[in-house]
DSSP file (Angstrom, degrees, kcal/mol; ACC not computed):
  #  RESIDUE AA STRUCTURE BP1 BP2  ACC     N-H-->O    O-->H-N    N-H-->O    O-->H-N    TCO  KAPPA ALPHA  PHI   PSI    X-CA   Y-CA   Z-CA
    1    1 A X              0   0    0      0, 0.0     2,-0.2     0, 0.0     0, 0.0   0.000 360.0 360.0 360.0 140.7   43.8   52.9  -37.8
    2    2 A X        -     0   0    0      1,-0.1     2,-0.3     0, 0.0     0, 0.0  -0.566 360.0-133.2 -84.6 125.5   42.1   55.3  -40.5
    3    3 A X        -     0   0    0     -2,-0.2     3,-0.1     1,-0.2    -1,-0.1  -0.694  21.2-102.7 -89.2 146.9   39.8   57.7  -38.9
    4    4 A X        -     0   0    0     -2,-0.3     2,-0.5     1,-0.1    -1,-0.2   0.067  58.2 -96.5 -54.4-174.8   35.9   58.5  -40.2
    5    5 A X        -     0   0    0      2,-0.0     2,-0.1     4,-0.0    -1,-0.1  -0.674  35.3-115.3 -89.5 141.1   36.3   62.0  -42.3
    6    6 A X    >>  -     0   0    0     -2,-0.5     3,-1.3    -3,-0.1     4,-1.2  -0.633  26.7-112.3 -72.0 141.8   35.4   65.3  -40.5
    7    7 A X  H 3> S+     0   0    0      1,-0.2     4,-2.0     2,-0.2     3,-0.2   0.876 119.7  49.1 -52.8 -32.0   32.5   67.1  -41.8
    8    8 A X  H 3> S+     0   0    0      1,-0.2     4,-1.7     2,-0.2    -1,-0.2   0.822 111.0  51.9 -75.4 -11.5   34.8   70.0  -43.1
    9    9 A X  H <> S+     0   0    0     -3,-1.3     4,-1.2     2,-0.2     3,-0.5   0.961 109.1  49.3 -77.3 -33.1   37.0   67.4  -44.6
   10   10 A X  H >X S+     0   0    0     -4,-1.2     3,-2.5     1,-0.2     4,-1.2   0.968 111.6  48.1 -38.1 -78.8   34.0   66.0  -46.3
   11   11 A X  H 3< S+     0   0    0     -4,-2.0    -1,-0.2     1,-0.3    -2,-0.2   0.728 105.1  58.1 -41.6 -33.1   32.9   69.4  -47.6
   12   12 A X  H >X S+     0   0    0     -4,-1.7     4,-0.6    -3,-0.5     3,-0.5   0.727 110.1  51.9 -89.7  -7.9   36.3   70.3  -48.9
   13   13 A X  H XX S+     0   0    0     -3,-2.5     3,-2.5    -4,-1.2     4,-1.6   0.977 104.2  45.3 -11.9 -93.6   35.9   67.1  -50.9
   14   14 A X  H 3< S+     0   0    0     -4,-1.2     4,-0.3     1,-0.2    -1,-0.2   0.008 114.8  56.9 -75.1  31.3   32.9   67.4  -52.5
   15   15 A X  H <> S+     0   0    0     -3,-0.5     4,-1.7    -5,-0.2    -1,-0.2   0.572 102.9  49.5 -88.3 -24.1   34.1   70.9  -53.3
   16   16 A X  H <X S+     0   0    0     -3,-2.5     4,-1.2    -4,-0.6     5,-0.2   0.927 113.3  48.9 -68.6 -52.8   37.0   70.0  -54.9
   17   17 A X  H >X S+     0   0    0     -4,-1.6     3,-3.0     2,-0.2     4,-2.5   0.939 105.8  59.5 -29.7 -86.0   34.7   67.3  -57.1
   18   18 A X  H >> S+     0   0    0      1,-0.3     3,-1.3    -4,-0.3     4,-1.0   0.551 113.3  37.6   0.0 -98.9   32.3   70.1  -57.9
   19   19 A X  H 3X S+     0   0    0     -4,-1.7     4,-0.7     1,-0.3    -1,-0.3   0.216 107.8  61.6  -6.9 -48.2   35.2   71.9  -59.5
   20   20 A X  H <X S+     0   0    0     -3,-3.0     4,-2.4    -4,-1.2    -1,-0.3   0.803 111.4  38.1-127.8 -65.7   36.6   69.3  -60.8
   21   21 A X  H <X S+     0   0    0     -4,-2.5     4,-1.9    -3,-1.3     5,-0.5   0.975 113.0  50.2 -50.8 -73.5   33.6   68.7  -62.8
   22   22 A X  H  X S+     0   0    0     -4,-1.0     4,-2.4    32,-0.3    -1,-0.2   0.779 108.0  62.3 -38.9 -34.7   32.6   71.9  -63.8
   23   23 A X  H >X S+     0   0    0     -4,-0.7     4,-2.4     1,-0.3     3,-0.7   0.973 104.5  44.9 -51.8 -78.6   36.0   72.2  -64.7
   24   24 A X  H 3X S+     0   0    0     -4,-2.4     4,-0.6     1,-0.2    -1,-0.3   0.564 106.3  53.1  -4.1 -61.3   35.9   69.8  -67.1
   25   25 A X  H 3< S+     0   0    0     -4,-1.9    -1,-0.2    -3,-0.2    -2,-0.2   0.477 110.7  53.0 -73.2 -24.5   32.7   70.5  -68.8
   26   26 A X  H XX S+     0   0    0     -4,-2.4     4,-1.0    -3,-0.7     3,-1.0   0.943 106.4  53.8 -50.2 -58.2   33.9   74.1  -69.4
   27   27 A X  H 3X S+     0   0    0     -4,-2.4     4,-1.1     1,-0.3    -2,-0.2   0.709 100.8  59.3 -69.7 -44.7   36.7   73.0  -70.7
   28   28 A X  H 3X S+     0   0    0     -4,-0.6     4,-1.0     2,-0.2    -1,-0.3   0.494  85.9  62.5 -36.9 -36.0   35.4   70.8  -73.2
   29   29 A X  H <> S+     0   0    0     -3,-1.0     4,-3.3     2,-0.2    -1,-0.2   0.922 103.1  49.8 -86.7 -53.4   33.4   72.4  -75.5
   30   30 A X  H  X S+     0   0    0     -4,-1.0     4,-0.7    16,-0.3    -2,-0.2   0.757 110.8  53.1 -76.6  -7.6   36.1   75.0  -77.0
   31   31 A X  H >< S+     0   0    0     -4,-1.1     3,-0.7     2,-0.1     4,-0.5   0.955 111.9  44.5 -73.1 -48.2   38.7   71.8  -77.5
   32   32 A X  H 3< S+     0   0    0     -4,-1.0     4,-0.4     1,-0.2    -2,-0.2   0.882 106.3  58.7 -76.2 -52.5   36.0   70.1  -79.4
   33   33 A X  H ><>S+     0   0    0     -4,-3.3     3,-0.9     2,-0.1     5,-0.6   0.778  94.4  79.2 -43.4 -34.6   35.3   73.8  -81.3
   34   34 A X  G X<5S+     0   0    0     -4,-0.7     3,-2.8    -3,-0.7     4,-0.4   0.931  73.4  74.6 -43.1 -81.3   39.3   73.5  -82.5
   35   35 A X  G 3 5S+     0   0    0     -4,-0.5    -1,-0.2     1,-0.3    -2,-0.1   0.461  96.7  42.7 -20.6 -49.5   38.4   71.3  -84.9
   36   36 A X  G < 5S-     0   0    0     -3,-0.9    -1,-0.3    -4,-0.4    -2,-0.1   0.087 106.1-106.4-157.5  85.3   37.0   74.0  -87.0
   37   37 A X  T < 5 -     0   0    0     -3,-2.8    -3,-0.1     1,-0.1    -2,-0.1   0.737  49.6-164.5  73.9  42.1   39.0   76.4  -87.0
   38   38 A X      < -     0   0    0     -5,-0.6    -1,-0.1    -4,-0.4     2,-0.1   0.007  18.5-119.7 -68.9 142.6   37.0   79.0  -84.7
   39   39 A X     >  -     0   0    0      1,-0.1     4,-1.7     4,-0.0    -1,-0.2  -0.366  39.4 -96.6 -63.9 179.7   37.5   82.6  -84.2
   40   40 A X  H  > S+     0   0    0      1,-0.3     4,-1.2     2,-0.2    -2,-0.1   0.692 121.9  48.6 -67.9 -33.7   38.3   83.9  -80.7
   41   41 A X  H  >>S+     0   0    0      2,-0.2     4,-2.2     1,-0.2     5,-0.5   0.814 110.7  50.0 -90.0 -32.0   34.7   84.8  -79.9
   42   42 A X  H  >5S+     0   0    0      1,-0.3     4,-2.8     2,-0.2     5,-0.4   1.000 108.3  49.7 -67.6 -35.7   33.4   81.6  -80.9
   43   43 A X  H  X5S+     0   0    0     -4,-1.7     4,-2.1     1,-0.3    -1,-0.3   0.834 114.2  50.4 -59.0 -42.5   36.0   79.9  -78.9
   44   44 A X  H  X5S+     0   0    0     -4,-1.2     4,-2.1     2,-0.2    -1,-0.3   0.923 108.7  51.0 -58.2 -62.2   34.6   82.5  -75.8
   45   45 A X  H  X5S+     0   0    0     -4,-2.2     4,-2.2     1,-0.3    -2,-0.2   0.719 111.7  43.3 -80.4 -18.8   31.0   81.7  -76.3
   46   46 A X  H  X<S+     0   0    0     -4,-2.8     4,-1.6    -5,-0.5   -16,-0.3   0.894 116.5  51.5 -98.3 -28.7   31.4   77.4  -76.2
   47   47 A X  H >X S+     0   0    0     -4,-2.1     4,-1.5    -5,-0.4     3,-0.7   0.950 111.1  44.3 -56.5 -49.0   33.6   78.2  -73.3
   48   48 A X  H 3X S+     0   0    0     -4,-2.1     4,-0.7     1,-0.2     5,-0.3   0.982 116.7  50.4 -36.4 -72.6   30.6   80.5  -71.6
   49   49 A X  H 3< S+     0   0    0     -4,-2.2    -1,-0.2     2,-0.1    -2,-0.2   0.732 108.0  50.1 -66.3  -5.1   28.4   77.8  -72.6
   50   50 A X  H X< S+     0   0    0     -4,-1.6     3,-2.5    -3,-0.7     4,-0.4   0.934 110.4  52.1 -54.9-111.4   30.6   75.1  -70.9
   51   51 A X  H 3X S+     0   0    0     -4,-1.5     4,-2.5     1,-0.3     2,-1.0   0.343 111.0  41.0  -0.9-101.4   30.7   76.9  -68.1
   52   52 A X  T 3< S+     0   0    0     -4,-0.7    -1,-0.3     1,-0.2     4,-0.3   0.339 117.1  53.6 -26.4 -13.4   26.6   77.5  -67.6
   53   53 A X  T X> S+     0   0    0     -3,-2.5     4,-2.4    -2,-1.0     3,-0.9   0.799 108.3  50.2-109.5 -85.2   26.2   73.8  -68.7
   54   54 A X  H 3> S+     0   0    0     -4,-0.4     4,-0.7     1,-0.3   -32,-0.3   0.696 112.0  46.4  -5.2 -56.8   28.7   72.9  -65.9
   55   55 A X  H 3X S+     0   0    0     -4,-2.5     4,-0.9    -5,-0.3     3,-0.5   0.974 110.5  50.3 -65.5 -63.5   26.9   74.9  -63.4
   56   56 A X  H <> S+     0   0    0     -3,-0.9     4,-2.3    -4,-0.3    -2,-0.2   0.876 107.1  52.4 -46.9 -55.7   23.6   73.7  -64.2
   57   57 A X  H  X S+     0   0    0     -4,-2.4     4,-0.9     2,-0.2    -1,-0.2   0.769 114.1  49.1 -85.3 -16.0   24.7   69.5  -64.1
   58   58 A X  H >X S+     0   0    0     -4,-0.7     3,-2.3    -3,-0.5     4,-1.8   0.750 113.4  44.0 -78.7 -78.7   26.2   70.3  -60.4
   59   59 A X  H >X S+     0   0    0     -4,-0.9     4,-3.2     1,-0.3     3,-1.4   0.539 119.2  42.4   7.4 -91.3   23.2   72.0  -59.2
   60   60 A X  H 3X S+     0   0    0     -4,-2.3     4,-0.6     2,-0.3    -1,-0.3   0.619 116.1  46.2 -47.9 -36.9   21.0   69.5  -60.7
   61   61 A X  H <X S+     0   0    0     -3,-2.3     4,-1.8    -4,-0.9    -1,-0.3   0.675 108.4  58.2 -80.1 -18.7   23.2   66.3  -59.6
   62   62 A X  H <X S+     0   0    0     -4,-1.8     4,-1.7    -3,-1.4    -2,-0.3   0.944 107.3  47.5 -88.1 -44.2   23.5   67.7  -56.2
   63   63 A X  H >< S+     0   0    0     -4,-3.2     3,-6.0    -5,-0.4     2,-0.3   0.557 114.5  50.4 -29.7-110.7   19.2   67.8  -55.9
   64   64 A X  H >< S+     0   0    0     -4,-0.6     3,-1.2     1,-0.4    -1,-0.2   0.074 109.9  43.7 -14.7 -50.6   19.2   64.8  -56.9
   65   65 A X  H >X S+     0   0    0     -4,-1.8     3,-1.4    -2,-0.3     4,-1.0   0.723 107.0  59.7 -53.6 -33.2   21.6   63.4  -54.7
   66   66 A X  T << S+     0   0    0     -3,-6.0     4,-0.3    -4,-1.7    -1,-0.3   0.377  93.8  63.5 -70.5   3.2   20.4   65.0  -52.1
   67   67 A X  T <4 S+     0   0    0     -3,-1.2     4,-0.4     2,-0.2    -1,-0.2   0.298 117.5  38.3-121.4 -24.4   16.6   63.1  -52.6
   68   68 A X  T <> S+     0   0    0     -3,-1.4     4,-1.2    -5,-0.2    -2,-0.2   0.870 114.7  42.5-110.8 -22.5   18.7   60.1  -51.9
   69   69 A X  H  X S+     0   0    0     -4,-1.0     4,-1.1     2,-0.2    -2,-0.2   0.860 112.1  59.6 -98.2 -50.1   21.4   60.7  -49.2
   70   70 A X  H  4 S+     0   0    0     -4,-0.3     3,-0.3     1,-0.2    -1,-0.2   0.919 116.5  24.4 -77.7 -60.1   18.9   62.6  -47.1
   71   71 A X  H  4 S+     0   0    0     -4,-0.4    -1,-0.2     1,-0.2    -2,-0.2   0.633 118.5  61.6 -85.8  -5.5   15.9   59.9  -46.4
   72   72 A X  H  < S+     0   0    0     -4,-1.2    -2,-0.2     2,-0.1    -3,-0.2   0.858  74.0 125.8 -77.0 -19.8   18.5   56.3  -46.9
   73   73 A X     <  -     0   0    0     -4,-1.1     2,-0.3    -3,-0.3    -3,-0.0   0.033  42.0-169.2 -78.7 112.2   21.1   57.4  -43.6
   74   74 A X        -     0   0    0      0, 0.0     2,-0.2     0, 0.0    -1,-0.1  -0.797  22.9-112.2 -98.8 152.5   21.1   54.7  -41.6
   75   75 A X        -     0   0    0     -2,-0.3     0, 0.0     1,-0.1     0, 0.0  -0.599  41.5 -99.9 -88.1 159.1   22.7   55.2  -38.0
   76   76 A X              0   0    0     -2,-0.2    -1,-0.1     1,-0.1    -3,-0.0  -0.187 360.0 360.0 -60.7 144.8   25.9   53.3  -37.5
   77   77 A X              0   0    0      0, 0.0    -1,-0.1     0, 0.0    -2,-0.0   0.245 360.0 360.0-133.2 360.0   26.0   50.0  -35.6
């Protein structure tokens, strides 16, 4: 039988998500800048702004999430 999740397994979860994301959204912005034909600093600066964008939409999704998760917990029957 599958046991609930431990809070640290929970937390190394949603850390890995986090990452995951941010990762992602970094990542993005200088493949999409290939197209044309960038120098090295430009390529630097959409990665920097990936990054800072990245940061910003976990932050912001984690409020948010937290607005919902925090007053809905119902106790377990």
């Amino acid at each position: 039988m599958v046991e609930p999740m431990t809070p640290a397994e929970r937390d190394a979860g949603n850390r890995k998500i986090k990452a995951g994301f941010v990762l992602l959204v970094t990542v993005s912005p200088p493949l999409i800048s290939l197209l044309g034909d960038p120098t090295v600093t430009q390529i630097a600066a959409a990665a920097a702004g990936g990054l800072l964008l990245g940061l910003l939409l976990v932050w912001y999704l984690g409020r948010l999430a937290s607005e919902f998760t925090s007053s809905s917990r119902r106790p377990r029957r």
